[in-house]
N, C-alpha and C positions, 0 to 999 in steps of 0.2 A: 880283563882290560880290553880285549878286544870286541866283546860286544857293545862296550861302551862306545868304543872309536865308530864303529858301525850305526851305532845310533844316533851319534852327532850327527857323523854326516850326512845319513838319512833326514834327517830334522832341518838341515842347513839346506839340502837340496827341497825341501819340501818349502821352505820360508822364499827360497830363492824363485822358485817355481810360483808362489803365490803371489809375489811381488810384481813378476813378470804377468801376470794374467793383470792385473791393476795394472801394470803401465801398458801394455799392449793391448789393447781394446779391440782390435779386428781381430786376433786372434785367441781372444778370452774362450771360449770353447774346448780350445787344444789344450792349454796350459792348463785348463778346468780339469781334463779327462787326465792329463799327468799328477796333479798333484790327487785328486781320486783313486791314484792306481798306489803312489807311497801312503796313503792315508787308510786304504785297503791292507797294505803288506807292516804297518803299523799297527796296526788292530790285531793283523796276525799275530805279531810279534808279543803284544801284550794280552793276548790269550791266551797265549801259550805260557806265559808269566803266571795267569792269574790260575789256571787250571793247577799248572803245579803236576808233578809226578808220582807216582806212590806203588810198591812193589803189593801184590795180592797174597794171597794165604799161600798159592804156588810156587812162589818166587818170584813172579814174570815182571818185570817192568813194566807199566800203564804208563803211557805220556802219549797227549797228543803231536807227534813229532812230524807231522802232516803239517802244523801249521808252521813250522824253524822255514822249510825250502819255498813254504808258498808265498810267506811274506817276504824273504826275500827275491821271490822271482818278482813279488810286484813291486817292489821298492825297484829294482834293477830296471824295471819297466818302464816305470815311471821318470826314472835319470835319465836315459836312453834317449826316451821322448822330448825329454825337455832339451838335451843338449844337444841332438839333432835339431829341433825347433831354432834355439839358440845358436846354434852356428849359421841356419839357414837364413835367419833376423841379421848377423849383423852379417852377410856375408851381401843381403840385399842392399842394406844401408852403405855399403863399400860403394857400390856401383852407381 
């Protein structure tokens, strides 16, 4: 259940972040490089899906578990960025 919830909201922050580069046009770039960074740590995510796990003649576990922490460092990366961005957008429109 919960890598599901993880994935939504990865997917929501990613749609949201793309929306924002189409309405924000001066700063199309930043929001470019955000949603790059969740789109990156999704790839992860679904490589490591697709690889799959499988124990050898030894016993040992085989999994590439290298990609679980990297996609989501870049998916965290990528939120970060945007809602840093996002506060800084509307905190200028305040003023």
């Amino acid at each position: 259940m919960m890598p599901l919830i993880t994935l939504t909201v990865a997917l929501a922050a990613l749609v949201l972040t793309i929306l924002m580069a189409v309405k924000e046009a001066k700063r199309r770039r930043y929001w470019a490089t955000c949603a790059g960074f969740m789109v990156a740590g999704l790839a992860c995510w679904l490589a490591f899906a697709a690889i799959g796990s499988e124990i050898d003649e030894q016993g040992i576990l085989r999994e590439p578990f290298v990609l679980l922490p990297t996609g989501g460092l870049l998916i965290g990366l990528g939120m970060i960025g945007g809602l840093i961005r996002a506060l800084v957008s509307m905190c200028s429109r305040a003023s």
